[in-house]
C-alpha angles and dihedrals in degrees: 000000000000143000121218113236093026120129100203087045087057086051101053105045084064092053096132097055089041111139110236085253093060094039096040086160136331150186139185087285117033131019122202129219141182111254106257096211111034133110080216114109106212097022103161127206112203109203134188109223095224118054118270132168111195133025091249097065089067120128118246084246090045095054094036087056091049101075096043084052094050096048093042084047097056096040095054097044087051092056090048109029098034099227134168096228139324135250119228109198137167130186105134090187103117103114091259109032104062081128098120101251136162120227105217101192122176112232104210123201098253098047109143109248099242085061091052116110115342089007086071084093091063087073095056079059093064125135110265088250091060089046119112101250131239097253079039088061092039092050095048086040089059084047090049096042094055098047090051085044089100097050118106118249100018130131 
């Protein structure tokens, strides 16, 4: 089911003709995408595939899948993006985007401190030039992909 005026729901309505930035990984539950708007190479957007709009209207399957996510996520991200360690973070509040989603970002070493923690958002502000490109997004989604591939239940 979809929501109008939800950007995930539109999404995901298109599922079959998503481009491999937009459907990383997926199971009967979440899908993941590359964030469209960061400087972050590797910025993840974990996704329920039913509208929800908060956290504790998650299913039982659905909650029980979001760990597993989280953790396959970070580790996956840390094998390809090198980084230090990921953010998990979940506010679901931008007109738009009330559609309940986790931000998996990886944290790398040399991350300036006043993009640490919360400042991490700054970088989803970031001119269009700075931005990780399309083909960028496409390229990181088939990496990820593969290194999720032996995970059970992904898709």
């Amino acid at each position: 089911m979809t929501t109008p005026d939800c950007y995930a729901c539109d999404k995901e309505a298109e599922f079959d003709d998503l481009s491999p930035r937009e459907c990383v990984a997926y199971d009967q539950h979440w899908r993941v995408a590359h964030s469209f708007n960061t400087a972050v190479p590797g910025w993840l957007v974990l996704l329920p595939r039913r509208h929800v709009d908060a956290v504790h209207d998650l299913t039982d399957a659905e909650a029980s899948a979001l760990g597993v996510w989280q953790v396959n996520l970070s580790q996956a991200l840390r094998t390809v993006t090198g980084c230090a360690k990921t953010y998990v973070v979940q506010f679901a509040e931008a007109e738009g985007f009330a559609h309940v989603h986790f931000h998996i970002v990886p944290r790398m070493a040399d991350l300036l401190p006043e993009h640490c923690g919360p400042g991490i958002f700054e970088l989803l502000r970031r001119p269009e030039q700075e931005r990780v490109t399309a083909d960028q997004a496409d390229q990181l989604a088939h990496a990820l992909r593969a290194q999720l591939s032996g995970h059970p239940n992904t898709q």
